[in-house]
Backbone as XML, in Angstrom:
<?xml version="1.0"?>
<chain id="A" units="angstrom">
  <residue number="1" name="UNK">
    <atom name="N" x="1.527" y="3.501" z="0.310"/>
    <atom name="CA" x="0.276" y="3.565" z="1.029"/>
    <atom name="C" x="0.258" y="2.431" z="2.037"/>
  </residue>
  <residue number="2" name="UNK">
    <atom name="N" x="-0.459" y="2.940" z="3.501"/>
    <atom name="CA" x="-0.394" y="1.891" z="4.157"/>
    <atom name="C" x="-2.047" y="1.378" z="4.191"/>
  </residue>
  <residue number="3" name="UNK">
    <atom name="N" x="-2.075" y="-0.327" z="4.565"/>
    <atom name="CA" x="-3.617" y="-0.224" z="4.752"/>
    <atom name="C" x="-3.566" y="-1.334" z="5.897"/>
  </residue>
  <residue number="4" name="UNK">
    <atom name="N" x="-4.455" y="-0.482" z="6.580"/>
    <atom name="CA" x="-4.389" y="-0.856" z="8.303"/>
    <atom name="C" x="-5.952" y="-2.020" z="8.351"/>
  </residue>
  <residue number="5" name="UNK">
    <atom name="N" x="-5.376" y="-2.914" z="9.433"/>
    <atom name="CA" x="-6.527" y="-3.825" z="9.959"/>
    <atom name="C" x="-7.056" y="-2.711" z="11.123"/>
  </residue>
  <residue number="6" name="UNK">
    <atom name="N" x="-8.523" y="-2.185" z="11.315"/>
    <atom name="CA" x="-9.386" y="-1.886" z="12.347"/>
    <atom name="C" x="-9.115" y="-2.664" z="13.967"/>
  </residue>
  <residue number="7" name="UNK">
    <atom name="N" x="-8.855" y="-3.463" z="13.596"/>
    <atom name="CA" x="-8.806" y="-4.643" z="14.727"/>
    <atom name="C" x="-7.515" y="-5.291" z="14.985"/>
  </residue>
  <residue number="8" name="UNK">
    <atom name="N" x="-6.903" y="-5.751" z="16.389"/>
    <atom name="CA" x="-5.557" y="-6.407" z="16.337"/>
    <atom name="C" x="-5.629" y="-7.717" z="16.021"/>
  </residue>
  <residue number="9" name="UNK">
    <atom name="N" x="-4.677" y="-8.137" z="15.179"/>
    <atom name="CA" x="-4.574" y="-9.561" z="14.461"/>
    <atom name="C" x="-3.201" y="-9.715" z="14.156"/>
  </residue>
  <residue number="10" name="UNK">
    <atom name="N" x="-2.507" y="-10.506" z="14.171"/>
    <atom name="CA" x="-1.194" y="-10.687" z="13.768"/>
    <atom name="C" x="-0.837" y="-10.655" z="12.160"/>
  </residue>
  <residue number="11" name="UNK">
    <atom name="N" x="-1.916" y="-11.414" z="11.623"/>
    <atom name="CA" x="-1.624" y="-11.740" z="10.055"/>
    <atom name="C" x="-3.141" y="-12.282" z="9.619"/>
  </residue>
  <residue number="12" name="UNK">
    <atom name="N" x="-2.964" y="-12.087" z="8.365"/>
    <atom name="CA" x="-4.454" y="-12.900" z="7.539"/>
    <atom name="C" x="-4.874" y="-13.928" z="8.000"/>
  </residue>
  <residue number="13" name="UNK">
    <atom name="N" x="-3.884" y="-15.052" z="8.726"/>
    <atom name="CA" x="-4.178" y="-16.223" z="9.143"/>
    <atom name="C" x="-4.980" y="-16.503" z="10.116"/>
  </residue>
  <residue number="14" name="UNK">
    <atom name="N" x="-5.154" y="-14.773" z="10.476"/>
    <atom name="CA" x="-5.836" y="-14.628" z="12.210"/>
    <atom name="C" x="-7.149" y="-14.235" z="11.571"/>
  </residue>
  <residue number="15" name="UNK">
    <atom name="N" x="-7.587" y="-14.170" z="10.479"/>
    <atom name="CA" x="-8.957" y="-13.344" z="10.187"/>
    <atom name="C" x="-10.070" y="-14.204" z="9.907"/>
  </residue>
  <residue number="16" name="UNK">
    <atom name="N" x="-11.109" y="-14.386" z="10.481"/>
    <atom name="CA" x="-12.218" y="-14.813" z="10.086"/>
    <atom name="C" x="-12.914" y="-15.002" z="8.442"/>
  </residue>
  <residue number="17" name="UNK">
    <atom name="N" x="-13.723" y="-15.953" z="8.318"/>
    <atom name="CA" x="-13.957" y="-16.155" z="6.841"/>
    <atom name="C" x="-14.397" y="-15.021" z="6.334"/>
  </residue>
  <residue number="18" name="UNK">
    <atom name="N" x="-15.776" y="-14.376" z="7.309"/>
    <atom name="CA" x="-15.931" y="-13.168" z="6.233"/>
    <atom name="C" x="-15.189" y="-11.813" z="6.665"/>
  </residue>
  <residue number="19" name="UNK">
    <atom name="N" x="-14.225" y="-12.145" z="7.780"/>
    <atom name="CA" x="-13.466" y="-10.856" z="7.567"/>
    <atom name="C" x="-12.091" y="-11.115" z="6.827"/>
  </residue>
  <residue number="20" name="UNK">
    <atom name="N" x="-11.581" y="-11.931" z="6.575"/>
    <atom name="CA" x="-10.809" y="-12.584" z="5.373"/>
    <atom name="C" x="-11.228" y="-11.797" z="3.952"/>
  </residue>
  <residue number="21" name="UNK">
    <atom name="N" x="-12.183" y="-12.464" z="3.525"/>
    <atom name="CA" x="-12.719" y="-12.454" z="2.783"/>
    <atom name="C" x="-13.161" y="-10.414" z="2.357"/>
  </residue>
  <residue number="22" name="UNK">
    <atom name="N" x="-13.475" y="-9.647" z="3.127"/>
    <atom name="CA" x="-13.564" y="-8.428" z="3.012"/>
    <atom name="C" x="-12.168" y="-7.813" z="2.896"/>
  </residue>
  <residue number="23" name="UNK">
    <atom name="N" x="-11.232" y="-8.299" z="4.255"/>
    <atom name="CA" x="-9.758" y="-7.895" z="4.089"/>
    <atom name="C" x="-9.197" y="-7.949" z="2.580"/>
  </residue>
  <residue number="24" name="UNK">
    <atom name="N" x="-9.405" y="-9.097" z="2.065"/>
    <atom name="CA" x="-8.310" y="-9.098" z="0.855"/>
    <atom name="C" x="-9.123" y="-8.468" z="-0.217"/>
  </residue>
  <residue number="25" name="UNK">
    <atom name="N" x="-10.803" y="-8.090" z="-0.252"/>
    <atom name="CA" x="-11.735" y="-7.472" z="-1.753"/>
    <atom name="C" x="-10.968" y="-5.779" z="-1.343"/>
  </residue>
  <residue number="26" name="UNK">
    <atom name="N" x="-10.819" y="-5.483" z="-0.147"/>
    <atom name="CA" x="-10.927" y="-3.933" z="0.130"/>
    <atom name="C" x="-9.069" y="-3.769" z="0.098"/>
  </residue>
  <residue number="27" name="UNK">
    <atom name="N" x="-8.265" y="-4.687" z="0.004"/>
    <atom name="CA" x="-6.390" y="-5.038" z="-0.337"/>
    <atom name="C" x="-7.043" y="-4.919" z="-2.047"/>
  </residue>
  <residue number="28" name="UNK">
    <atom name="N" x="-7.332" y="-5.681" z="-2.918"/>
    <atom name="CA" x="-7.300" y="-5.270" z="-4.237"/>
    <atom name="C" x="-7.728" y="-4.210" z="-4.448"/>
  </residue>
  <residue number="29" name="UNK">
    <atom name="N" x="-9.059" y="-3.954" z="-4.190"/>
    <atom name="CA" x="-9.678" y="-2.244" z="-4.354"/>
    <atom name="C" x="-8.423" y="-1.417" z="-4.451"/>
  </residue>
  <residue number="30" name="UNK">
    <atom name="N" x="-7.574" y="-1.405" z="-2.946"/>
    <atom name="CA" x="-6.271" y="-0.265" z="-2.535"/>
    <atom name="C" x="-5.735" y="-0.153" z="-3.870"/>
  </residue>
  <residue number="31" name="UNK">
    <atom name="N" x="-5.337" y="-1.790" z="-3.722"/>
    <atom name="CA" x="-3.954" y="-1.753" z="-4.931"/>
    <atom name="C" x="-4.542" y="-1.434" z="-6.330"/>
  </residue>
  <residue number="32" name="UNK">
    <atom name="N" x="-5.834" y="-1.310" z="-7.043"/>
    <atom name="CA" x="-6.296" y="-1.031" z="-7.607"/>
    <atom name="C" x="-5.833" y="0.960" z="-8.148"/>
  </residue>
  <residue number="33" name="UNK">
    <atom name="N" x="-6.226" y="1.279" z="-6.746"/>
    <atom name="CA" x="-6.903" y="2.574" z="-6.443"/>
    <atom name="C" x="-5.373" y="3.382" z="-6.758"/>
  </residue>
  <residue number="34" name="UNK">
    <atom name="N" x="-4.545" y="2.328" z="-6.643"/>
    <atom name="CA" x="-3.067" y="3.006" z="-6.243"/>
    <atom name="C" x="-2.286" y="2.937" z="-7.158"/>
  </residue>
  <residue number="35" name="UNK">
    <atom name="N" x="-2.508" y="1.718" z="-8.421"/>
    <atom name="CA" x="-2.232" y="1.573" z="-9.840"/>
    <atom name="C" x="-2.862" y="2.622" z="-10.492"/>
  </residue>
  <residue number="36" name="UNK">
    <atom name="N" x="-4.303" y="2.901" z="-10.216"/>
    <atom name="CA" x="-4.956" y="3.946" z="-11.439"/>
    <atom name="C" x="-4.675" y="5.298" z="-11.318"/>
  </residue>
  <residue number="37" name="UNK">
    <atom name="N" x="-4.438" y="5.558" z="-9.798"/>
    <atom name="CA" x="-4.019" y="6.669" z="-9.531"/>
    <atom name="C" x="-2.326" y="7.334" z="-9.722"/>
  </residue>
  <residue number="38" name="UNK">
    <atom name="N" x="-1.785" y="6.147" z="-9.346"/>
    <atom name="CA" x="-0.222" y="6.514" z="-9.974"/>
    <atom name="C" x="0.027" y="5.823" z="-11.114"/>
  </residue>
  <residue number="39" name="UNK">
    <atom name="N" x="-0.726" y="5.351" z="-12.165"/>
    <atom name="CA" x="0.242" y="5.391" z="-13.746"/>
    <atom name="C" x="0.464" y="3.683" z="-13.937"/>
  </residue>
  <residue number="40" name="UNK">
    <atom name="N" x="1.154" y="3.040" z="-12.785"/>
    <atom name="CA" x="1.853" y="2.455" z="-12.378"/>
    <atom name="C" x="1.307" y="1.011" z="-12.689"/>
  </residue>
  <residue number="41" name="UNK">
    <atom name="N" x="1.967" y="-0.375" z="-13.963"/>
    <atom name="CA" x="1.387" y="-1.361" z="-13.788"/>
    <atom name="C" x="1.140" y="-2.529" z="-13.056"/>
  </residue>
  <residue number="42" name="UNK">
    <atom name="N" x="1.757" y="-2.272" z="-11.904"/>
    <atom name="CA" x="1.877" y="-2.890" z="-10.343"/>
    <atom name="C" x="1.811" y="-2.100" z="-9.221"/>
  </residue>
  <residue number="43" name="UNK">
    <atom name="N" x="1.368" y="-2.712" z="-8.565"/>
    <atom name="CA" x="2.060" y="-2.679" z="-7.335"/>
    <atom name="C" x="2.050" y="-3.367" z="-6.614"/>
  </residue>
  <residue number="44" name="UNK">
    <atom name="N" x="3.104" y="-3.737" z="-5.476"/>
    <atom name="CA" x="3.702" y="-4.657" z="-4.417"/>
    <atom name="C" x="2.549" y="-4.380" z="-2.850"/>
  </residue>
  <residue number="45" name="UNK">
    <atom name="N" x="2.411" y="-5.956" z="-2.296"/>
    <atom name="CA" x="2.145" y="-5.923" z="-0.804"/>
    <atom name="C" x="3.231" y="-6.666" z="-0.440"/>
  </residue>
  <residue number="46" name="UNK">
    <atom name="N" x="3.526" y="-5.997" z="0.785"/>
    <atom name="CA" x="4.447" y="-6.207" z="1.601"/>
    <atom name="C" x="3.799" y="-6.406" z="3.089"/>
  </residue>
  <residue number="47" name="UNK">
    <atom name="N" x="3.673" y="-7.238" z="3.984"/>
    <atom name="CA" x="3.252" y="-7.138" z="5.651"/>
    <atom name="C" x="4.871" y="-8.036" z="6.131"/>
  </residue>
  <residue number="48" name="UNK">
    <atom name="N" x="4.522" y="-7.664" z="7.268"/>
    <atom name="CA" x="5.783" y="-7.693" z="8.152"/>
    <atom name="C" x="5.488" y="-8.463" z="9.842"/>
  </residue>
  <residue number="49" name="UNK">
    <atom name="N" x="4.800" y="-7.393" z="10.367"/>
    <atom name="CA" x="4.414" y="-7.641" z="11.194"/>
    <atom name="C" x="4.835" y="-8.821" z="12.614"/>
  </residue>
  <residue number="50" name="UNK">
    <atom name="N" x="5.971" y="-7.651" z="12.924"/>
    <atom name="CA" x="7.039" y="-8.415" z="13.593"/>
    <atom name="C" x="6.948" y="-7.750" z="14.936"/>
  </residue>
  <residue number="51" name="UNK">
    <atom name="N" x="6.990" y="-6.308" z="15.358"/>
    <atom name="CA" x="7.204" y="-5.327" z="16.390"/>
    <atom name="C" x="5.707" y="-5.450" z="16.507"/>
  </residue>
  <residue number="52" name="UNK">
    <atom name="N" x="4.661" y="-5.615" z="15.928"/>
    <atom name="CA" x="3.053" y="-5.355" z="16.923"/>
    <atom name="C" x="2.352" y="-6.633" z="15.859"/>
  </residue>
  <residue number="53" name="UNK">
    <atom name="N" x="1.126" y="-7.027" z="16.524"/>
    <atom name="CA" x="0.639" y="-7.996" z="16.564"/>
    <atom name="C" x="-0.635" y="-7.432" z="15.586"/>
  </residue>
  <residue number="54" name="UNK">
    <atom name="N" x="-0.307" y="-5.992" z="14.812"/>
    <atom name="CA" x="-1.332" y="-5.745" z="14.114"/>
    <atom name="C" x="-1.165" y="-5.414" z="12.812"/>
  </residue>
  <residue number="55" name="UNK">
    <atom name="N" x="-2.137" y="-6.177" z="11.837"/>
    <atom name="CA" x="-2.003" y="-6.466" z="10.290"/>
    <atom name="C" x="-2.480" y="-5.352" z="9.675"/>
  </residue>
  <residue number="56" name="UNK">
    <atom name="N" x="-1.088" y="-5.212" z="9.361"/>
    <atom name="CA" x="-1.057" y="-3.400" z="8.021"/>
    <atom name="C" x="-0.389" y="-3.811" z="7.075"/>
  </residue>
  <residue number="57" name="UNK">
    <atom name="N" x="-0.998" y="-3.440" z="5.426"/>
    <atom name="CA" x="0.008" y="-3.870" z="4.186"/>
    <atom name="C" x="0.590" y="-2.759" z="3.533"/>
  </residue>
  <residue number="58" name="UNK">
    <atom name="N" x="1.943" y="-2.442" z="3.137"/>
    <atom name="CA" x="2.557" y="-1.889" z="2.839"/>
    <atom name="C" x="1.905" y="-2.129" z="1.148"/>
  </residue>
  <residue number="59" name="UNK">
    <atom name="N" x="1.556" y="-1.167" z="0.643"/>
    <atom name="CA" x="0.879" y="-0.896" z="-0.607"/>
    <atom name="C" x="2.408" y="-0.379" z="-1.309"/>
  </residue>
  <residue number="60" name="UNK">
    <atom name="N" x="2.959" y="-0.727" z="-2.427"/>
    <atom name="CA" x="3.835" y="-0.090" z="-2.873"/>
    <atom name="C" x="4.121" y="-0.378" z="-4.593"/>
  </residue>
  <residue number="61" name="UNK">
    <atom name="N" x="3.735" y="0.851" z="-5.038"/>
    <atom name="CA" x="3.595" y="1.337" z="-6.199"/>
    <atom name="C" x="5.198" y="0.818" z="-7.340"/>
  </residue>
  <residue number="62" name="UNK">
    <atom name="N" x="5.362" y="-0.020" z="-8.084"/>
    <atom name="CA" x="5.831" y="-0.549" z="-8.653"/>
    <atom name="C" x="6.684" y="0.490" z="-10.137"/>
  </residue>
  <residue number="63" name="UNK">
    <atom name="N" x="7.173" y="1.358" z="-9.790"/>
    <atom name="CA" x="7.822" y="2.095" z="-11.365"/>
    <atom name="C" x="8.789" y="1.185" z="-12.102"/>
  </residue>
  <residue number="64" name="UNK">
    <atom name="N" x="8.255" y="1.130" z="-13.116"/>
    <atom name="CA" x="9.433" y="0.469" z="-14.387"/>
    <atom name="C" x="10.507" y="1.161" z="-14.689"/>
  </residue>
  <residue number="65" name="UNK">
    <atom name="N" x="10.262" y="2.635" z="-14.230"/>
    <atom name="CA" x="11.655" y="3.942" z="-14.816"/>
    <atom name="C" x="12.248" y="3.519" z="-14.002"/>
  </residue>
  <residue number="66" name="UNK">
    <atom name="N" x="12.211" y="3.106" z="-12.537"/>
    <atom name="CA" x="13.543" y="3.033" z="-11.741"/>
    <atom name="C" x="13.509" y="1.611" z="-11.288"/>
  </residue>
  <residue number="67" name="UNK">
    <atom name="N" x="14.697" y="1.234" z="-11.460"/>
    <atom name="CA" x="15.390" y="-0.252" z="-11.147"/>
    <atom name="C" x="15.186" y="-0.501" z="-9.456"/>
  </residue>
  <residue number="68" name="UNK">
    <atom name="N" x="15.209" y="0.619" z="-8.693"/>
    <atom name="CA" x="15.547" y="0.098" z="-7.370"/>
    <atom name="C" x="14.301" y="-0.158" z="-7.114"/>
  </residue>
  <residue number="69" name="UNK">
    <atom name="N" x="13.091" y="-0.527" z="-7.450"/>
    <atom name="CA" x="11.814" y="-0.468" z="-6.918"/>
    <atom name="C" x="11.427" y="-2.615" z="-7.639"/>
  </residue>
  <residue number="70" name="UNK">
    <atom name="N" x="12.134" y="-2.542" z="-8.370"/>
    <atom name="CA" x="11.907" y="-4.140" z="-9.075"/>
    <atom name="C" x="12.110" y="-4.991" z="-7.993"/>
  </residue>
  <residue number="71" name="UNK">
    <atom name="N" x="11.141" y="-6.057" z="-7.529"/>
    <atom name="CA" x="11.069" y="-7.206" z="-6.600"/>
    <atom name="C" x="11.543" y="-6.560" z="-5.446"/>
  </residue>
  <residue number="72" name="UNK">
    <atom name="N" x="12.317" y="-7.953" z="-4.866"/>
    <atom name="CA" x="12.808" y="-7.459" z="-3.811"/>
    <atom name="C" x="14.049" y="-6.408" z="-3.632"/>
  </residue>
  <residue number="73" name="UNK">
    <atom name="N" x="14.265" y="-5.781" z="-4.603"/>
    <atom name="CA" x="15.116" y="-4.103" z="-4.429"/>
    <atom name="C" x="13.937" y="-3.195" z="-3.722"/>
  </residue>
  <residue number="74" name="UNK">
    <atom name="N" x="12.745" y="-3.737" z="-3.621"/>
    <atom name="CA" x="12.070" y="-2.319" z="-3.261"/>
    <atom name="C" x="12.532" y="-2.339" z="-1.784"/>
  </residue>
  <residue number="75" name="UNK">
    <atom name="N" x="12.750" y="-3.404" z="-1.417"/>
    <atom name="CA" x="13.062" y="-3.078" z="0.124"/>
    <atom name="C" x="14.696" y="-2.507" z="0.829"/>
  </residue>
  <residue number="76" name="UNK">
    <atom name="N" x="15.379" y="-2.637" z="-0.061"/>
    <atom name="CA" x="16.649" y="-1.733" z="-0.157"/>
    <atom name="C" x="16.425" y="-0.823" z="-0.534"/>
  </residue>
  <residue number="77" name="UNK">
    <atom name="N" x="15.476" y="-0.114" z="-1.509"/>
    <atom name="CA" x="15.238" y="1.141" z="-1.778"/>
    <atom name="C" x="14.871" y="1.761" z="-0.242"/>
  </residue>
  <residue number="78" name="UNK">
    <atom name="N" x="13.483" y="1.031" z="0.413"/>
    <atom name="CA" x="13.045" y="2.003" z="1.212"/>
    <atom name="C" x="13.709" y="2.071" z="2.376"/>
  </residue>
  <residue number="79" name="UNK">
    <atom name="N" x="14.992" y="1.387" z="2.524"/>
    <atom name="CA" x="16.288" y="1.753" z="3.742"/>
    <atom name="C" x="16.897" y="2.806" z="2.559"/>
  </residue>
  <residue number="80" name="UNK">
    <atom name="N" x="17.342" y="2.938" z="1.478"/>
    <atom name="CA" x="18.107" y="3.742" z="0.948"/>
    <atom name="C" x="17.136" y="5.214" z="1.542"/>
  </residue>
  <residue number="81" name="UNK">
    <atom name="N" x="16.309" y="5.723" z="1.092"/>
    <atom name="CA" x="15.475" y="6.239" z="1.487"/>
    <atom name="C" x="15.588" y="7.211" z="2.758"/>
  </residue>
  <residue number="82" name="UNK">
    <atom name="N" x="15.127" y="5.906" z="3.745"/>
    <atom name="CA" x="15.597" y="6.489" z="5.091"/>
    <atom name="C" x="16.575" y="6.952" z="5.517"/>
  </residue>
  <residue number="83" name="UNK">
    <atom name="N" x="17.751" y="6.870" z="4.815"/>
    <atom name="CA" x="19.286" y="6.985" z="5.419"/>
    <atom name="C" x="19.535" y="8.120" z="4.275"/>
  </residue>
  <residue number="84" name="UNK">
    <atom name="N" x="19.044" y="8.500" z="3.550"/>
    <atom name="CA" x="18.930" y="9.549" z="2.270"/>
    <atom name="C" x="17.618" y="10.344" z="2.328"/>
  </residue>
  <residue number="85" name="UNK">
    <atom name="N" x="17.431" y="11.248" z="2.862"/>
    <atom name="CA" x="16.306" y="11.202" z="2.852"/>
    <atom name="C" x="15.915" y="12.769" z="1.662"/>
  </residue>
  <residue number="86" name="UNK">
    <atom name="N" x="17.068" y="12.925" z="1.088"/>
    <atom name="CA" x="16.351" y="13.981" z="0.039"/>
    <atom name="C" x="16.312" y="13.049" z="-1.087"/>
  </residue>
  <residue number="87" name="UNK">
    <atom name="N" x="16.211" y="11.559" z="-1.325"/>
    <atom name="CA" x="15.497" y="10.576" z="-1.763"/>
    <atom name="C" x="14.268" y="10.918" z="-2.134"/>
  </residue>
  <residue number="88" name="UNK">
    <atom name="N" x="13.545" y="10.881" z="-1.072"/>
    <atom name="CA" x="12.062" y="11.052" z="-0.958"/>
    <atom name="C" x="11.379" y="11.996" z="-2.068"/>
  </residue>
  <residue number="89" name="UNK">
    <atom name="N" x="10.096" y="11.419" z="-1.771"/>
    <atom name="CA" x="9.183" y="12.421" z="-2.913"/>
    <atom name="C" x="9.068" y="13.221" z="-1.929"/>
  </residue>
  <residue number="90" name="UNK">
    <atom name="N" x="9.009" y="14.547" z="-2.692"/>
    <atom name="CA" x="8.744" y="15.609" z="-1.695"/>
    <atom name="C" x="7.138" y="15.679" z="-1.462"/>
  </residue>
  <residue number="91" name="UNK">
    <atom name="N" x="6.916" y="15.929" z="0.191"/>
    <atom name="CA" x="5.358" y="16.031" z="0.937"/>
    <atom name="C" x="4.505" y="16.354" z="-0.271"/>
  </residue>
  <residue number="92" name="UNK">
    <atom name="N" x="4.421" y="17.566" z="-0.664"/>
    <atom name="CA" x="3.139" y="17.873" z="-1.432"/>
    <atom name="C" x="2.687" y="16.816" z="-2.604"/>
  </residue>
  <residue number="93" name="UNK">
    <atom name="N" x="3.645" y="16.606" z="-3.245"/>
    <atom name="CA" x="3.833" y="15.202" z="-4.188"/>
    <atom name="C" x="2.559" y="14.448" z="-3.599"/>
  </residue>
  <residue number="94" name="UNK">
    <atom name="N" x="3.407" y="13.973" z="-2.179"/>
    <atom name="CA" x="2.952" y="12.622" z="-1.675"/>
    <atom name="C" x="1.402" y="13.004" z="-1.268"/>
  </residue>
  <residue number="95" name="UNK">
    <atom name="N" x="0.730" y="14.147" z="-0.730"/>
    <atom name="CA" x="-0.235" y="14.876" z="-0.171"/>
    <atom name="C" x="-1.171" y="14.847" z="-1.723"/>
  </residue>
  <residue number="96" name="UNK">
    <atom name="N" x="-0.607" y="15.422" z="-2.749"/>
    <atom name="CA" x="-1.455" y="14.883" z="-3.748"/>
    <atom name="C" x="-2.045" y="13.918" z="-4.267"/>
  </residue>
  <residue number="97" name="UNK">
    <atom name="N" x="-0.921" y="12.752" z="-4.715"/>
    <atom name="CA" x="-1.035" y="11.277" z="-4.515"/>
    <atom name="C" x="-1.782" y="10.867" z="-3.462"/>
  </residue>
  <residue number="98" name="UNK">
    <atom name="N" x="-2.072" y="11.152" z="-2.895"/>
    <atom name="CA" x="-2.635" y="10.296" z="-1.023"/>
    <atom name="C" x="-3.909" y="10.992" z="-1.652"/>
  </residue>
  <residue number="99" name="UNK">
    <atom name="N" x="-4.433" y="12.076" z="-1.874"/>
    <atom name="CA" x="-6.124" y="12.586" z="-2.283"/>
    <atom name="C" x="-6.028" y="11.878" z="-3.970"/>
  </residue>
  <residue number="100" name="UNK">
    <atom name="N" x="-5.549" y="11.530" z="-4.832"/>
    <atom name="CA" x="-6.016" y="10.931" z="-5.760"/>
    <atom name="C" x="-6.480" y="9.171" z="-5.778"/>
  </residue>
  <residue number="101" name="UNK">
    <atom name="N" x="-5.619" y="8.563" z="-4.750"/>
    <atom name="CA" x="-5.678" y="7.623" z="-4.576"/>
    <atom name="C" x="-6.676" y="6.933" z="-3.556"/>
  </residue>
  <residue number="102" name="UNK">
    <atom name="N" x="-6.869" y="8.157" z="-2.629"/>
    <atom name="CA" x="-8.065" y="8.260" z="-2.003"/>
    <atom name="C" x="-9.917" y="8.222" z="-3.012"/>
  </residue>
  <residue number="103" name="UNK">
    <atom name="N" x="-9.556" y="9.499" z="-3.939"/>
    <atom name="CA" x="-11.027" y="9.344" z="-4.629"/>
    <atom name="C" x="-11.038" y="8.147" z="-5.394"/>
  </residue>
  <residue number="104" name="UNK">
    <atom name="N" x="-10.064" y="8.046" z="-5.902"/>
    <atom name="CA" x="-10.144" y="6.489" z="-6.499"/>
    <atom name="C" x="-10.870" y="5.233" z="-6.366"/>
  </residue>
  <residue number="105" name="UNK">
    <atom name="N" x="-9.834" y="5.269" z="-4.773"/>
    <atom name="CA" x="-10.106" y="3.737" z="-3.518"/>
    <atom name="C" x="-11.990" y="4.028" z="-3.515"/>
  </residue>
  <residue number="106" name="UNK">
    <atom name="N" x="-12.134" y="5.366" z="-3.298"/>
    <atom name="CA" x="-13.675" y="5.971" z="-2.765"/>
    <atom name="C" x="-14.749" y="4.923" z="-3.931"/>
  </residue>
  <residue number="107" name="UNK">
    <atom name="N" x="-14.253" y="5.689" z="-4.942"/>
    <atom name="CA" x="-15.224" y="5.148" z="-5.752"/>
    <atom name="C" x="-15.168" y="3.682" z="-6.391"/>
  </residue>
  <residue number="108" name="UNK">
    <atom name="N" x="-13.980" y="2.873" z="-6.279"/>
    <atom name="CA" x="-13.953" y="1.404" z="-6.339"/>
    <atom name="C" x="-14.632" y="0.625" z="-4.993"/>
  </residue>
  <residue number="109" name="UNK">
    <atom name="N" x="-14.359" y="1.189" z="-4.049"/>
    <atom name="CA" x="-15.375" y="0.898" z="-3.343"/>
    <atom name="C" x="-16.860" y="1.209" z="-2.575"/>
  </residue>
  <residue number="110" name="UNK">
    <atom name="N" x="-16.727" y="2.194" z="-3.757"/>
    <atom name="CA" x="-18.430" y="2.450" z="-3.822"/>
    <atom name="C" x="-18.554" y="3.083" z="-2.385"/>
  </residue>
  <residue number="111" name="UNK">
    <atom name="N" x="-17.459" y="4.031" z="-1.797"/>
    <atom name="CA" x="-18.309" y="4.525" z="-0.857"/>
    <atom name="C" x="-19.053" y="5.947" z="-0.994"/>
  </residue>
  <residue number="112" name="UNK">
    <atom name="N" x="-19.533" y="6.591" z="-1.929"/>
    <atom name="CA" x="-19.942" y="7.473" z="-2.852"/>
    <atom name="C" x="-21.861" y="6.764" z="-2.919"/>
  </residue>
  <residue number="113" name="UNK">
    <atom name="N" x="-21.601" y="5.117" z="-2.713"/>
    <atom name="CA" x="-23.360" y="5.133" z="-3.278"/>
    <atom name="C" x="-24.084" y="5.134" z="-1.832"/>
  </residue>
</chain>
């Protein structure tokens, strides 16, 4: 899952106190939303933010069944991935996952009240 800044900023370091402060409650919510929804007793942020000057966190779901996803293997996984690409979870998978993790995020952050 990706989770995008509204606004261009390079990194957290660029964010205001109370948009700081919202950035990282509505980053746990995700990772929340993305643990309950996939099973999963982690998951990884990853930002980068090297090619654009705008702060998106790579949300990434942590499986214990597979080794290539532990620490920093997840990031050799997701070149393995690309260069393999019947790797991948197949779309509908991911299309499911993306609406569970969605009602999830919805209702941890209360956008339902």
């Amino acid at each position: 899952m990706l989770l995008d800044l509204n606004r261009h900023a390079q990194g957290p370091a660029d964010l205001a106190g109370d948009e700081a402060h919202e950035f990282g409650a509505v980053m746990g919510a995700a990772m929340r939303a993305v643990r309950t929804a996939t099973g999963v007793p982690r998951v990884y942020s990853v930002m980068f933010g090297e090619t654009a000057a705008h702060l998106h966190a790579h949300l990434i779901p942590r499986d214990p069944s597979c080794a290539a996803t532990k620490a920093w293997a997840v990031a050799d996984w997701y070149r393995e991935v690309a260069r393999n690409p019947e790797l991948a979870t197949p779309r509908d998978s991911i299309v499911e996952m993306t609406r569970a993790i969605a009602r999830v995020g919805a209702h941890e952050l209360n956008l339902f009240a």
